[in-house]
C-alpha positions in Angstrom: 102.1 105.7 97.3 100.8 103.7 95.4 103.0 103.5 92.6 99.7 102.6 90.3 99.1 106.5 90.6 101.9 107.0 88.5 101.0 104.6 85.4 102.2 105.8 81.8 103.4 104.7 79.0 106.4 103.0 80.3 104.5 100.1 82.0 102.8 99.8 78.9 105.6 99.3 76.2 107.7 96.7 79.1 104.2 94.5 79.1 104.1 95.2 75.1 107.5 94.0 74.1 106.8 91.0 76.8 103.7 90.1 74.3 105.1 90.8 70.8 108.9 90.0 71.5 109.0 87.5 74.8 108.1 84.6 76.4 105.7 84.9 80.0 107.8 82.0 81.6 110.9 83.6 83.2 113.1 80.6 82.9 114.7 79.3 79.8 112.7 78.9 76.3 115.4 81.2 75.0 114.5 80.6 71.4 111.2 82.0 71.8 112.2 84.8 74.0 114.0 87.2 71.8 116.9 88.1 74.7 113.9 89.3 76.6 114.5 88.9 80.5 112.5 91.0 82.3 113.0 89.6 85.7 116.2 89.3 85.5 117.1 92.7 84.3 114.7 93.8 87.2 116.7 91.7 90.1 119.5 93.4 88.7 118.4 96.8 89.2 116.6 95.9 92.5 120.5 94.9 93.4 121.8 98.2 91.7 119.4 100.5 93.5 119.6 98.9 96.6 123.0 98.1 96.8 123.1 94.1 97.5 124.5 91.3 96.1 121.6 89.3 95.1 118.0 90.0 94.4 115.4 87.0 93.5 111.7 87.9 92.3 109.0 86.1 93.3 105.0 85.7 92.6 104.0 88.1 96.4 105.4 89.8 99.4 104.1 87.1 101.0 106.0 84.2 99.0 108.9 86.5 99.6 108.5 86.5 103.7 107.8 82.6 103.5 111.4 81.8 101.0 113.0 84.5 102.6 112.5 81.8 106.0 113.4 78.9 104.2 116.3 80.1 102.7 117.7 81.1 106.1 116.9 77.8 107.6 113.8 78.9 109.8 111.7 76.1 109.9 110.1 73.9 112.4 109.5 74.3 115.8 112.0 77.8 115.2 110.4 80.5 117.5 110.5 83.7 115.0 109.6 87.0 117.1 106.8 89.4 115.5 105.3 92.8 116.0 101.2 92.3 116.8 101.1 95.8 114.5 101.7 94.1 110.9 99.8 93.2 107.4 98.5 89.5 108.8 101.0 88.2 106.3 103.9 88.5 108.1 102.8 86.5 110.8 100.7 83.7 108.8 104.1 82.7 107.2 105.9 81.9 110.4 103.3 79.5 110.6 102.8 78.1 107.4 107.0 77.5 107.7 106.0 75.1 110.8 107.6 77.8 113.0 106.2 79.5 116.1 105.0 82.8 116.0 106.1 85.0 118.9 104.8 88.6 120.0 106.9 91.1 121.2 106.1 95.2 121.8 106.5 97.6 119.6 107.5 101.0 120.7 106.5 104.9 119.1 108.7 103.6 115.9 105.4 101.6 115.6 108.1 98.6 114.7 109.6 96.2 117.3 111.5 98.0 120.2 114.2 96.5 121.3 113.5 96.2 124.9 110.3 94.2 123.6 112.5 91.9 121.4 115.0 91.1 124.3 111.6 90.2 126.6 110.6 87.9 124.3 113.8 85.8 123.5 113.9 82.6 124.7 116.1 79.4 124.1 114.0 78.6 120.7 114.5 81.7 119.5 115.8 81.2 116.3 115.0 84.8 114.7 113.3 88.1 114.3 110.8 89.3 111.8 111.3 93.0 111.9 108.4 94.9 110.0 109.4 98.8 108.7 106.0 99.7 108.9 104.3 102.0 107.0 107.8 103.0 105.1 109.6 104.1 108.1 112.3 102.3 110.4 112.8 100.6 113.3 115.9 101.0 115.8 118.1 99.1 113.5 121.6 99.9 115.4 120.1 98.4 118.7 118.2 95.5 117.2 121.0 94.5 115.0 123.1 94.3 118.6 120.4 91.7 119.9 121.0 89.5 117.1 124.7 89.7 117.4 124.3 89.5 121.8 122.0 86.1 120.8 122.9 85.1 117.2 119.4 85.5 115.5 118.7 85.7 112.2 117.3 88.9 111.0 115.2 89.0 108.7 113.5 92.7 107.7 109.6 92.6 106.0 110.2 95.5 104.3 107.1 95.1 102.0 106.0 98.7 103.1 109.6 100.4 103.0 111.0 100.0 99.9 113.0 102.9 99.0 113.3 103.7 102.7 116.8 103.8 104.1 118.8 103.8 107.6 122.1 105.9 107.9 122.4 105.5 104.0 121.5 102.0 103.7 118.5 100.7 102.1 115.8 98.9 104.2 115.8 95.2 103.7 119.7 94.5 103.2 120.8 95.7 106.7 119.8 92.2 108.5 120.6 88.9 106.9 117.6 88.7 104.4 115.2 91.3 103.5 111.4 90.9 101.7 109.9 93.3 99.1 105.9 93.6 98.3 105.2 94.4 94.8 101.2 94.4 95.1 98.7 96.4 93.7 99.0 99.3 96.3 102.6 99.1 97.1 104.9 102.4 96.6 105.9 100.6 93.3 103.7 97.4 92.0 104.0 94.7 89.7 100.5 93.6 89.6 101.1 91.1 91.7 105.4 90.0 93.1 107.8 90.7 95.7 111.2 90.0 96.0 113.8 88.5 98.5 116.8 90.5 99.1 120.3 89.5 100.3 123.8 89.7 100.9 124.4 85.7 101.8 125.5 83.6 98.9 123.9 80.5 100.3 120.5 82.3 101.5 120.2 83.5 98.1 120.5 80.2 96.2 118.3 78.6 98.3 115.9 80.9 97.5 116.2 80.6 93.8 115.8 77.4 94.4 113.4 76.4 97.5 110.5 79.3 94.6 111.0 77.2 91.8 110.8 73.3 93.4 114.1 73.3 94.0 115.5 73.7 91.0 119.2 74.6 90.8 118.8 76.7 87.5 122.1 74.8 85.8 122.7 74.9 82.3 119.9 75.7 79.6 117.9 72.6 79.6 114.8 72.7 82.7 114.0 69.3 82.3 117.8 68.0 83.3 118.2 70.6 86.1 119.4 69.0 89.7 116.7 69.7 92.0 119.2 69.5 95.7 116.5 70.5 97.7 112.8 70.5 97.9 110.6 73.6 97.3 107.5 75.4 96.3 105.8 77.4 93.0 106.5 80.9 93.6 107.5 82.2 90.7 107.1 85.3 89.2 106.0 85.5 85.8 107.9 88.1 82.8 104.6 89.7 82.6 104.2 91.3 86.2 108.5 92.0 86.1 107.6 93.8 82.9 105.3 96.3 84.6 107.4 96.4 88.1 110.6 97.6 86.0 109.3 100.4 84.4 107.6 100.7 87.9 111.4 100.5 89.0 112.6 102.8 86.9 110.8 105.4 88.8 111.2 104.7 92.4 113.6 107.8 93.1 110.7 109.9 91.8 108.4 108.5 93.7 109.7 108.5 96.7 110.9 112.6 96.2 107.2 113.5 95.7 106.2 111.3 98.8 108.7 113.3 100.9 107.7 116.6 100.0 103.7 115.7 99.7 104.4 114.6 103.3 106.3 117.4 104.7 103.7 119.6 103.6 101.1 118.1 105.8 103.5 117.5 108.6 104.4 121.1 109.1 100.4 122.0 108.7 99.9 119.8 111.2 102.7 120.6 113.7 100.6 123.6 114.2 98.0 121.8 116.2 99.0 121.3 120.0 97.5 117.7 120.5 99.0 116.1 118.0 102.1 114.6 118.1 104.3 112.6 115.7 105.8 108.9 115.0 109.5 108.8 115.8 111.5 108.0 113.3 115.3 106.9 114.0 116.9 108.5 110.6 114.5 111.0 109.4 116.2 111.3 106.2 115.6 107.8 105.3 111.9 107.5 105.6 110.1 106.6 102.6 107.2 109.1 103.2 104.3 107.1 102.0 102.3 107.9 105.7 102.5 110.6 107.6 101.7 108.5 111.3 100.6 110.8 113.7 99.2 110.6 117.9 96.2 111.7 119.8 96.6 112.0 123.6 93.9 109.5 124.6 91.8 106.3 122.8 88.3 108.4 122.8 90.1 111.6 121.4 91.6 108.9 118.4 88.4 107.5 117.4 86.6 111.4 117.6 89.1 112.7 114.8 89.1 109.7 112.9 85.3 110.6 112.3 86.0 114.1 112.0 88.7 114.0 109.3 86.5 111.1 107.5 83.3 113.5 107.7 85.5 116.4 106.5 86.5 114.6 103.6 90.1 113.9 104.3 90.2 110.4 103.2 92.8 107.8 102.9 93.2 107.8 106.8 93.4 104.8 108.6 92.8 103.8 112.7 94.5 100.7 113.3 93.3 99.6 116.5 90.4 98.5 115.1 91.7 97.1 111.3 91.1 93.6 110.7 94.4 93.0 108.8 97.0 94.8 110.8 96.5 94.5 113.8 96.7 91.1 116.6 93.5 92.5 118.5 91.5 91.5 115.8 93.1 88.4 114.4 90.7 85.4 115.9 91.7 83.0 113.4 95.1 83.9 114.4 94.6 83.4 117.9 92.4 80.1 117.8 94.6 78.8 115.1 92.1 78.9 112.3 92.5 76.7 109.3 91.1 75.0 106.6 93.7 71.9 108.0 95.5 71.0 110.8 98.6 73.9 111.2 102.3 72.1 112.5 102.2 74.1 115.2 99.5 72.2 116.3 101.6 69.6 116.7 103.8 71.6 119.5 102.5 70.9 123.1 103.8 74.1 124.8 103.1 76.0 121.5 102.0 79.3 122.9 97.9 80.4 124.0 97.5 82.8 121.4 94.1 83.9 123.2 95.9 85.3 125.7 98.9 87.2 124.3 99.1 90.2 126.4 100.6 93.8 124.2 100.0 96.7 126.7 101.9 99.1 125.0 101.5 98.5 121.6 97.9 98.5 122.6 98.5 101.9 124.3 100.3 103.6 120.8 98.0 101.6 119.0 94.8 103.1 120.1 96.0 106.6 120.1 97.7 106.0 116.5 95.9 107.4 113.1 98.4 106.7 109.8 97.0 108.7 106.6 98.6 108.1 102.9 100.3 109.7 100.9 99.5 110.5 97.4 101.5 111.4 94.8 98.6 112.2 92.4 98.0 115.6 94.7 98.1 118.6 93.2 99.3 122.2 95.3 95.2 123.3 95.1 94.4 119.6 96.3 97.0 119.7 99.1 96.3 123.2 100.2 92.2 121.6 100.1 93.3 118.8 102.6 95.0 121.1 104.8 92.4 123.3 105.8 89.7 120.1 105.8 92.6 118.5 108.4 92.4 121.8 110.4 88.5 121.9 110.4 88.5 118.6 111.5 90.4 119.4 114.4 88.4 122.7 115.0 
């Protein structure tokens, strides 16, 4: 990770025959497009790979998180349960959907536990947003028995997990609707896109429908298409889908030299008797692109996080202290920052975000320290990092 490490010429001859052959628009035009459907030959492999029924691009991961909502009829007033540990995305489009953003603990997963998801259900609860963080998995077999128990949508942000899987079944089609990233430093990129992901004929056309102004994509002619519901632009163009299908193409290959790049380090660093490791539900489905690791205290988390930085083991990241991933630091998220006037403003009881109280996600949080994975590493490079990681910890 990222997939950008792995450029070639591939991505180059997609974007090529997109420029000398296509058309940039991924809808219709068909006589100026030479058979050349980019996205659509990408959604299909997306499906194949992934093994669900439908597969719709779209223009971001966060587009994705915010049709993926639509689609399954979250909207307003819905209360949606998040993690506080998350890219700031995942939580900003629960609002923008004019639904209510609710916290819940995470556990050593460093996703959603389920005892923190059954605190936080209440009558409004409409669904969850379950975020595989940093390519690994939360405890899908109990979560998925709290949305049976209290019929909640589920709705997995895989943006970080693609290619990651639990007991054989890829992340983002085991809940009801699943969301993709596609962004310049995912674990494969488009440029710029992500994807919704689902099983549920009617979630699925109403998020063809809800990215493109509603459009119900009938016939050949855009100009007489029905439009049975109202939407937004968040289209993907043939341009990006050119680049993330070649990118595609090589997710299997990616994800093997994650795993073993990553099991290199772990086992290095399973030597060393203060540091323990993330759990991880179904080992054999991680996608390896961090290798998450614990310190026993705070003060001992921010010490190595100096010490592997001076040491030159980069690509390391504390996020206690992050500004995008983590609640502790989001003011505009707790006093409601915007550039206009949010619906949830519009809630009396919506909740005090000032005072939403984490205690143990703040307790993993601060002892947490989550370094990348690179598949660019050579064996000398690797061996390098290994005994810079042990200096550090000297």
């Amino acid at each position: 990770m990222p997939g950008f490490e792995l450029f070639g010429p591939e991505e180059k001859q997609e974007v090529a025959d997109v420029m000398e052959n296509g058309f940039t628009f991924r809808y219709n035009f068909d006589h100026m497009r030479n058979d050349r459907w980019k996205t659509r030959e990408m959604e299909a492999l997306l499906c194949e790979k992934m093994g669900a029924k439908h597969t719709h691009l779209v223009s971001s991961g966060t587009a994705a998180l915010q049709t993926a909502m639509a689609a399954a009829g979250i909207g307003a007033g819905d209360e949606v349960i998040v993690p506080p540990f998350t890219f700031v995305a995942s939580v900003e489009a629960v609002f923008m959907a004019g639904a209510v953003p609710v916290f819940a603990e995470i556990d050593e997963t460093l996703c959603l536990s389920p005892e923190g998801i059954e605190a936080a259900i209440t009558p409004k609860t409409k669904a969850i947003n379950l975020v595989h963080m940093c390519g690994s998995m939360a405890k899908m077999d109990e979560i998925k028995a709290i949305c049976s128990k209290h019929n909640l949508i589920l709705l997995e942000d895989a943006c970080q997990a693609i290619g990651g899987s639990y007991r054989g079944q890829a992340l983002g089609t085991i809940g009801d609707v699943g969301c993709y990233s596609f962004d310049s430093v995912k674990t494969i990129t488009c440029g710029e896109g992500g994807a919704v992901i689902t099983n549920c004929d009617t979630i699925y056309n109403h998020a063809h429908m809800f990215s493109d102004h509603g459009h119900d994509h009938i016939g050949n002619d855009r100009g007489a298409e029905g439009h049975p519901i109202m939407g937004l632009n968040f289209r993907i163009s043939e341009m990006n889908s050119a680049m993330g299908l070649a990118q595609l193409r090589k997710l299997d290959r990616i994800i093997e030299i994650q795993r073993t790049n990553k099991k290199l380090i772990k086992d290095a660093m399973a030597e060393i008797p203060e540091v323990s490791f993330r759990e991880i539900p179904d080992i054999e489905g991680d996608s390896a692109g961090f290798l998450t690791f614990f310190m026993p205290s705070e003060q001992r988390t921010v010490e190595i996080n100096k010490k592997l930085a001076d040491n030159g083991v980069d690509g390391c990241f504390y996020w206690y202290i992050n500004n995008w991933h983590y609640l502790l630091n989001w003011t505009h998220i707790q006093e409601l920052k915007s550039s206009s006037s949010l619906p949830i403003t519009l809630i009396e009881d919506r909740p005090d975000y000032t005072k939403v109280s984490v205690p143990k996600s703040d307790a993993i949080m601060s002892r947490t320290i989550s370094m990348l994975i690179k598949l660019s590493w050579t064996e000398e490079e690797i061996k390098q990092r290994i005994d810079n990681i042990k200096r550090a910890f000297a």
